[in-house]
ROSE-4610 file (N, C-alpha, C; in Angstrom, 1 decimal, always signed):
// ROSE-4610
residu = [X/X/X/X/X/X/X/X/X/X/X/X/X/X/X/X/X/X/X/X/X/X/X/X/X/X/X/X/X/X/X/X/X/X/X/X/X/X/X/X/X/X/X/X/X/X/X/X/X/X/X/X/X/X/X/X/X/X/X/X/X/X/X/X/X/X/X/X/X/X/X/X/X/X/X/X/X/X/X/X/X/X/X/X/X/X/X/X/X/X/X/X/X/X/X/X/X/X/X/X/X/X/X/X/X/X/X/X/X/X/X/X/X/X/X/X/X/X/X/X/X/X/X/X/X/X/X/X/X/X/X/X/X/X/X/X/X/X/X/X/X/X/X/X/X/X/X/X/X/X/X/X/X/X/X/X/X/X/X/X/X/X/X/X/X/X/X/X/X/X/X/X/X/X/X/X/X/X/X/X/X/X/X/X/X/X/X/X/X/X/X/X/X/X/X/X/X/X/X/X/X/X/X/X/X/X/X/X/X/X/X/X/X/X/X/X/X/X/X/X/X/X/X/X/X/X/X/X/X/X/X/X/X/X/X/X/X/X/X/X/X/X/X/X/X/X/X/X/X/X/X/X/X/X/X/X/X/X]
num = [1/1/1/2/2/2/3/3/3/4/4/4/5/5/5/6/6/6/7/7/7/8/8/8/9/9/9/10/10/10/11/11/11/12/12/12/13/13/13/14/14/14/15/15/15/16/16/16/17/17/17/18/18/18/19/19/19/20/20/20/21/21/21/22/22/22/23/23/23/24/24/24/25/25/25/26/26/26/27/27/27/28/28/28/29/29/29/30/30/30/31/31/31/32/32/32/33/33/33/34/34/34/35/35/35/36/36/36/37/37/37/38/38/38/39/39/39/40/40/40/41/41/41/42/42/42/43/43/43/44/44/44/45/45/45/46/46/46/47/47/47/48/48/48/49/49/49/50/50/50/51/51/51/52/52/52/53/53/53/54/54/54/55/55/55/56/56/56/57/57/57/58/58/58/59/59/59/60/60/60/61/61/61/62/62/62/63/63/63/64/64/64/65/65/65/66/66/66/67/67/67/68/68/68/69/69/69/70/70/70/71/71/71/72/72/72/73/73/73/74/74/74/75/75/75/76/76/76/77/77/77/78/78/78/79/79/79/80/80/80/81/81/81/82/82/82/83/83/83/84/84/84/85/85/85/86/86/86]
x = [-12.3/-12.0/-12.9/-12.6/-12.6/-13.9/-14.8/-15.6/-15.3/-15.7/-15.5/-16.0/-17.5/-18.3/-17.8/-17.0/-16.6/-14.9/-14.5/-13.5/-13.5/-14.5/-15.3/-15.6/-16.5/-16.6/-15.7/-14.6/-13.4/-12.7/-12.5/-12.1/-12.5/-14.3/-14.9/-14.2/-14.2/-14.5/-12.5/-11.9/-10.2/-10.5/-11.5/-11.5/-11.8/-12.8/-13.8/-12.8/-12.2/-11.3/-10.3/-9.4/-8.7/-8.8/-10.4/-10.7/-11.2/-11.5/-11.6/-10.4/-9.0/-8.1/-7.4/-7.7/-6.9/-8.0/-9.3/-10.2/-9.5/-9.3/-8.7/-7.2/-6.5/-4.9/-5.5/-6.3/-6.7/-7.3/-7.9/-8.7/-7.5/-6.4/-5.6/-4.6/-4.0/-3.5/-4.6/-5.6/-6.4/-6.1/-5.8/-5.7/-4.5/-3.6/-2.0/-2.1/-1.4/-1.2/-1.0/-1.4/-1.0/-0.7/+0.9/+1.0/-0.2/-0.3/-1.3/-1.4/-0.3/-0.2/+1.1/+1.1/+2.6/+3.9/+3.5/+5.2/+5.4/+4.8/+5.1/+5.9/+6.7/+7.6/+8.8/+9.8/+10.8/+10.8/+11.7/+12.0/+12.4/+11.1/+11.7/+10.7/+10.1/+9.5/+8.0/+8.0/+6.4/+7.2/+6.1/+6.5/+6.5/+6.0/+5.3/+6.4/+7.6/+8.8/+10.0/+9.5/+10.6/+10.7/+9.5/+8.8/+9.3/+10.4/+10.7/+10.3/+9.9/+9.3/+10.3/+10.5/+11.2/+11.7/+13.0/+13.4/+13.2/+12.7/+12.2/+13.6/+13.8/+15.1/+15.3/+13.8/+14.3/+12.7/+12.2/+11.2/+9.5/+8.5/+7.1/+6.6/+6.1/+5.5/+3.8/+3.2/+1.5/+1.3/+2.3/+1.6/+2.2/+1.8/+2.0/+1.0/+0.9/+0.2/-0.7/-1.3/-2.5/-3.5/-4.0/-4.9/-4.6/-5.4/-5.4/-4.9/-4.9/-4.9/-3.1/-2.6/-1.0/-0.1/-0.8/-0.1/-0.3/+0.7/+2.2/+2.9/+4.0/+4.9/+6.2/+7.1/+8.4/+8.4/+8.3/+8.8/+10.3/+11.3/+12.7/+13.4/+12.7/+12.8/+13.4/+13.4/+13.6/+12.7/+11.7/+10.5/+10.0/+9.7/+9.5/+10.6/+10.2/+11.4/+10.1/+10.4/+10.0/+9.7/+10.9/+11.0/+10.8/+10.8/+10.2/+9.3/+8.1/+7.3/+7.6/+7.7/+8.2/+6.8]
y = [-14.7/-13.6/-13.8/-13.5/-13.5/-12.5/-12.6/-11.4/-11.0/-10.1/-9.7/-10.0/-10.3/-11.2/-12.5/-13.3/-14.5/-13.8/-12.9/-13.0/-12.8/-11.5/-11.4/-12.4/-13.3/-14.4/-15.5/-16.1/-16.3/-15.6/-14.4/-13.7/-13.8/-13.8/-14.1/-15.5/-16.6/-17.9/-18.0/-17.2/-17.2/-16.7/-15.7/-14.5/-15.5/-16.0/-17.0/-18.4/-19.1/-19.7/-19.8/-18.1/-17.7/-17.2/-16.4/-16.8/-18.2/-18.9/-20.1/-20.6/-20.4/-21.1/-20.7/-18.9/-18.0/-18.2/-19.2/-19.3/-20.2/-21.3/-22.8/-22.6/-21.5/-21.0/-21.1/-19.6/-19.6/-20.3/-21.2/-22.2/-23.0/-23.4/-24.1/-23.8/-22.4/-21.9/-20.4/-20.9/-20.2/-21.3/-22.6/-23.0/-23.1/-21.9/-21.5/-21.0/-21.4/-21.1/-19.5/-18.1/-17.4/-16.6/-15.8/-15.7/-15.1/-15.1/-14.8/-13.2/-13.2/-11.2/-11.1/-9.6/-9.2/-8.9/-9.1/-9.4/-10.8/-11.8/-13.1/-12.8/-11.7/-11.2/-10.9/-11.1/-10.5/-9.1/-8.2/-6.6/-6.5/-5.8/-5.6/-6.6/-7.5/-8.5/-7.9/-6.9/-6.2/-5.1/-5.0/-3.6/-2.2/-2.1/-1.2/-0.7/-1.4/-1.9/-0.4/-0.9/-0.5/+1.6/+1.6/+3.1/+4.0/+4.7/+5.7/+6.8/+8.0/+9.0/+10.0/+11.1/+12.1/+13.1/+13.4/+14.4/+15.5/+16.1/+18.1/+18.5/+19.3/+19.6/+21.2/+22.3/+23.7/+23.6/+23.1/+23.8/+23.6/+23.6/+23.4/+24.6/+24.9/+26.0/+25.9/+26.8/+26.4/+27.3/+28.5/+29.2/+28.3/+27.3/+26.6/+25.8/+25.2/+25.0/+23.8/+23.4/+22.1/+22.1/+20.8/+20.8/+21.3/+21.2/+21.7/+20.4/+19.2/+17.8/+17.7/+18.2/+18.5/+19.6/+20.2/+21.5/+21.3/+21.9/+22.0/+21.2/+21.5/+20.5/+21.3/+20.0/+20.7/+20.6/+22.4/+22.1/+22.5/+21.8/+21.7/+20.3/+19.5/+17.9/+17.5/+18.1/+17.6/+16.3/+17.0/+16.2/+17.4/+18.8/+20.1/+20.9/+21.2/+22.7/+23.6/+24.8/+25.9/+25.8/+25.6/+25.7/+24.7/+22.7/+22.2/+21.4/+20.6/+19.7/+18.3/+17.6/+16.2/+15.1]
z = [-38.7/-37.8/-36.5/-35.4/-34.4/-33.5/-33.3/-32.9/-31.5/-31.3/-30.2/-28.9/-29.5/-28.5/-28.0/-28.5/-28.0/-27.7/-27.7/-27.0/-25.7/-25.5/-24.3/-23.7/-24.4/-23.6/-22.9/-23.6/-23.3/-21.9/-22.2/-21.2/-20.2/-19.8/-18.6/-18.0/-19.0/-18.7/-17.5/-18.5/-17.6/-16.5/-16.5/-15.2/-14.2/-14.8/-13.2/-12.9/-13.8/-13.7/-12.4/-13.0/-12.0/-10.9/-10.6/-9.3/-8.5/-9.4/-8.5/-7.9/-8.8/-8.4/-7.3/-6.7/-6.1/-5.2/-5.0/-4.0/-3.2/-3.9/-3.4/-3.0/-3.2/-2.7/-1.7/-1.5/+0.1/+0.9/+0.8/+1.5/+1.9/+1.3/+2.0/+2.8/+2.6/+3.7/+4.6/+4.8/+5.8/+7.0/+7.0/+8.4/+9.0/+8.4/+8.7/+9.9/+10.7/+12.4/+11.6/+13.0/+13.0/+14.4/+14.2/+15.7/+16.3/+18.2/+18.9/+18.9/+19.0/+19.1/+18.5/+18.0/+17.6/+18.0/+19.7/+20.4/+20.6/+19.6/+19.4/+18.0/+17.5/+16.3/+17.0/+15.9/+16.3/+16.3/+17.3/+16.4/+15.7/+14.7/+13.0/+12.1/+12.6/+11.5/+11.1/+11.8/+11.3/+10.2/+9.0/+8.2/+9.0/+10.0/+10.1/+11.3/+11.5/+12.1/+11.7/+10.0/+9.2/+8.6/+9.2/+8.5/+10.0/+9.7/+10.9/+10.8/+12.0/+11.6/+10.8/+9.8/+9.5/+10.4/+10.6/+11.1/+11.5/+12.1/+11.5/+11.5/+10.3/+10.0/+10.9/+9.9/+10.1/+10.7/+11.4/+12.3/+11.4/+12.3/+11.6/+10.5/+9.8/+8.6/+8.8/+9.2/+8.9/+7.7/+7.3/+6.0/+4.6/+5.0/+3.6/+2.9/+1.6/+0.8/+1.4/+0.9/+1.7/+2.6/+2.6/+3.5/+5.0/+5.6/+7.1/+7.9/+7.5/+8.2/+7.8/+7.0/+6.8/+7.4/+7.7/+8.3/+9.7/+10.7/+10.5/+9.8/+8.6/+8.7/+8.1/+8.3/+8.1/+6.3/+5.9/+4.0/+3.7/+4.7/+4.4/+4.6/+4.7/+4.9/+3.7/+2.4/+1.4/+0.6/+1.0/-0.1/-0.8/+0.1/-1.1/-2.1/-2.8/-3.6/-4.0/-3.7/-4.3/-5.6/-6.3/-7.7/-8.4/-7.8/-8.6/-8.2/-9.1/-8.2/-8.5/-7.6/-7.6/-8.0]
């Protein structure tokens, strides 16, 4: 049977293993050209491209539940329900 102590130990030996190997990934593509700035992208090739703001549907709410750093916001957007929690 197997103790626990050498499985542990084993386990370390994969851990460090596979960070060495995910060291040497990056070492060879760190000298990857990267663009100069981000209007060297197409429109759209950034994520941050793809995240549009929400609509206000029925208007801002401050008597609503949360922090102070979320209020105003719209609770008819269809991310809240009264009745259930998502």
């Amino acid at each position: 049977m197997v103790s626990q102590r050498r499985i542990s130990i084993w386990l370390t030996l994969i851990a460090l293993l596979l960070l060495c190997l995910a060291d040497d990934v990056n070492a060879k593509h760190g000298d990857k050209p990267r663009p100069e700035a981000w209007n060297d992208l197409a429109h759209g090739g950034r994520f941050m491209d793809r995240i549009l703001p929400a609509p206000i549907r029925d208007g801002l709410e401050s008597d609503t539940w949360g922090a102070d750093a979320v209020r105003p916001r719209d609770v008819h957007n269809g991310m809240e329900d009264p009745e259930w929690s998502y």
